[in-house]
C-alpha positions, 0 to 999 in steps of 0.5 A, a space after each residue: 801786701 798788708 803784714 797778717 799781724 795775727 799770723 805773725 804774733 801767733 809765732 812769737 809766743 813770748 807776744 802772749 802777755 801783757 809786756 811790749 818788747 821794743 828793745 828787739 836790737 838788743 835781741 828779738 824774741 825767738 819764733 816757736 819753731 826755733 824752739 821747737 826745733 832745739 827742743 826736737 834735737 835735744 830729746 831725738 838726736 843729742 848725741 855726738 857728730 860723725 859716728 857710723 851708727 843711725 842717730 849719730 849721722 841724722 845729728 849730723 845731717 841736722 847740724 850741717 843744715 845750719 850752713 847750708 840754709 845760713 848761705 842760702 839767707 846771705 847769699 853766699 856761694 857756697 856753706 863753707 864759706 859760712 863759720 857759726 859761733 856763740 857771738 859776732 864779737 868773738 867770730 869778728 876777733 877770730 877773723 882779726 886774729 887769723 888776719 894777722 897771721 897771714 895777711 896782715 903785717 906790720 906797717 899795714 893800715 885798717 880803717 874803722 869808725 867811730 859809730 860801730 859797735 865795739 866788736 868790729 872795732 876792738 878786734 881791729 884796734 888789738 893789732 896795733 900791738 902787732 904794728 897794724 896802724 889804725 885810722 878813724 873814719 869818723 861819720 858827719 856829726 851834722 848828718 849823722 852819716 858815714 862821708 865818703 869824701 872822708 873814707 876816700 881821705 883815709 885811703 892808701 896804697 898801704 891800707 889792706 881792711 877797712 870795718 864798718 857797720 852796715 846799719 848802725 845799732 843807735 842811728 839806724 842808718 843803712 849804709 851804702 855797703 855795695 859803694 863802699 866796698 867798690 871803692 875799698 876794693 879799687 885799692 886793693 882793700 878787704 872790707 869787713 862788715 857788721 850786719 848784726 842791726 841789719 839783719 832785722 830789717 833787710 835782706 842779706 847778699 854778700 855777692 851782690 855787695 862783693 863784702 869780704 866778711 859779714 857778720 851778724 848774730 841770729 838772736 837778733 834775727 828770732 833764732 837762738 844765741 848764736 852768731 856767724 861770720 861770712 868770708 869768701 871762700 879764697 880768703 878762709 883757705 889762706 887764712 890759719 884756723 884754730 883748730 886741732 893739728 890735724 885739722 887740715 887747713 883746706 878744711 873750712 869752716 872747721 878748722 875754725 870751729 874748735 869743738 864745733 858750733 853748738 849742736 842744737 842750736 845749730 839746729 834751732 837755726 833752721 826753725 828761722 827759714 821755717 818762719 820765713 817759709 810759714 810767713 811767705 805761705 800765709 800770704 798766699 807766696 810760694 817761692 821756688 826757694 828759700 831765698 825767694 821767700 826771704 825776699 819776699 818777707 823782707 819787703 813785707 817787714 820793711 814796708 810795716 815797719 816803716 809806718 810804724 817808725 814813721 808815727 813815732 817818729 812823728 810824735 818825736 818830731 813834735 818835741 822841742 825838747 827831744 832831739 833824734 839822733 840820726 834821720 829826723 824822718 822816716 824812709 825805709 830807704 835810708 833807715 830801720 826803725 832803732 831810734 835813738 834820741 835825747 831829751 833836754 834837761 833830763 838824764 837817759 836812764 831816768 826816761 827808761 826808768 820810767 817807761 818800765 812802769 809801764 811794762 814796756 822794754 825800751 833801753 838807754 846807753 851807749 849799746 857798745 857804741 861807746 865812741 860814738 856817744 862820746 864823740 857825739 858829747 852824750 856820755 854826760 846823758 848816760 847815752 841815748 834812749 833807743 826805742 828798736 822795733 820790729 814787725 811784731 810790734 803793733 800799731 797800739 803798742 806804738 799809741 801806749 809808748 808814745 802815751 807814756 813819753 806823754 806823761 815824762 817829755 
């Protein structure tokens, strides 16, 4: 089925200018029904949570919606399972932090990567403090992928978590979560993944992929700036919360949550199932759930999406002094569309400095991917240039980047 652009850009009025955003993995622009619903919440329910009397408990009901539609898009068994915070990066170190008081111990062995964004490897390397030994899985700088001949090299009796990105923030790379976690976990290993750059593009379920934690942000998802971390369920209850004393300990995911997640944002985050629902709809779908409307609009999207990367890929291919860094070709199978590259004898940021003149927001850096662009010999480039697109990115938006790289590469 054809994506119904017009209905789509009619959701994103920040769209309604002249300036093209191609800098969505750094954050999409929100849908109006997010801001409809924060705005909703603010000006008929702003008051404080668990109180007896009437607007108190419709608050309250507004917040707990959050959870439960969250576990619905992951697929998660249940809402409790579902702890929302202002950001992946802090969420992934209170996981990291509850683990080594419980889980964890000293001699224990954590695998990370060297192409995660930061936040799903700083946590981890901060218990080496603690006697945690940390081993680098370090992806193929020739193909540009994680090996799993080299994870399996990694691999002891001793090794208790292993952290990976589900789709890398600069290669674009879909990583084959499910293999991954079927191996970590035949020994005996938890698996925390990073869905932040995945959550864009593909359809989430934490049960299918049996991962132990998975955290994305929904302000890459066109909702408000917030974040959430899976975990299943049997692991939260062992694990300590950072809550008040008389929070008990079986009370998840609250005693997580100090002073509670934001409340209307909490509540913005319905206007993202609202999105889904209203884009399923206005394609003649009318799913028995949520969750079958995700479905749906993610086959929409990635679909869409992959004839967009695929010209501007192309184009790249043409240039003998560009070099994509990740998948030289497109297939929705193996990647999102966030393309990264560098060109020859120039400096990334005197790309992107550039192209604003255009009104067009690309980025250059390292997008907290440092040890990967150190390792790949880029940081002397000031990083990469990264153009990330999303569904509401047009065809012509396309043809006008691509005429300004014209005039530089």
């Amino acid at each position: 089925m054809t994506l119904d652009l017009n209905f789509v850009r009619n959701q994103f009025p920040a769209l309604a200018g002249d300036f093209i955003f191609m800098d969505n993995a750094g954050g999409s622009q929100a849908a109006k029904s997010v801001a409809e619903r924060i705005n909703d919440y603010l000006l008929n329910s702003n008051v404080q949570l668990g109180a007896s009397y009437e607007i108190s408990r419709i608050a309250t009901a507004r917040v707990n919606e959050a959870p439960q539609m969250t576990a619905q898009f992951i697929n998660a068994k249940d809402p409790s399972e579902i702890i929302i915070g202002p950001s992946t990066t802090l969420l992934i170190r209170l996981i990291a932090s509850s683990l080594s008081q419980s889980i964890l111990k000293s001699g224990d062995e954590i695998i990370v990567t060297n192409c995660d964004h930061e936040a799903n490897i700083g946590a981890w390397n901060e218990l080496q403090k603690n006697g945690i030994i940390i081993k680098r899985w370090k992806l193929n700088p020739e193909t540009f992928r994680l090996e799993i001949e080299d994870l399996l090299k990694l691999l002891t009796e001793k090794t208790k978590l292993v952290a990976v990105t589900h789709t890398s923030n600069i290669l674009g790379t879909l990583n084959p979560i499910k293999q991954f976690a079927k191996i970590v976990h035949s020994y005996g290993s938890l698996i925390c993944v990073d869905g932040v750059a995945h959550a864009p593009h593909r359809m989430i379920d934490v049960q299918d992929t049996d991962v132990d934690f998975f955290a994305f942000s929904f302000y890459k998802v066109f909702g408000p700036h917030l974040a959430m971390v899976y975990g299943k369920k049997e692991l939260l209850l062992k694990m300590p919360g950072i809550c008040h004393f008389f929070v008990q300990q079986d009370n998840i995911p609250y005693k997580f949550q100090p002073g509670s997640p934001n409340y209307e944002l909490s509540y913005g985050l319905l206007g993202i199932q609202d999105y889904f629902n209203s884009f399923a709809e206005a394609h003649n779908f009318r799913g028995k759930s949520f969750r079958e409307n995700t479905a749906f609009v993610y086959n929409i999207i990635s679909d869409y999406e992959e004839k967009l990367a695929e010209k501007l890929v192309g184009y790249l291919n043409t240039k003998r002094n560009v070099k994509i860094i990740g998948e030289t070709s497109f297939d929705k199978k193996k990647r999102v569309p966030t393309i990264s590259f560098v060109v020859k004898d120039k400096t990334s940021d005197s790309v992107t400095l550039l192209i604003d003149k255009e009104k067009i927001g690309i980025r250059y850096g390292d997008f907290y991917a440092r040890r990967l662009i150190d390792d790949l010999g880029l940081s002397s480039k000031n990083g990469v240039v990264r153009v990330s697109l999303l569904h509401y990115n047009t065809m012509d938006e396309v043809d006008k980047l691509i005429g300004a790289f014209e005039k530089i590469l």
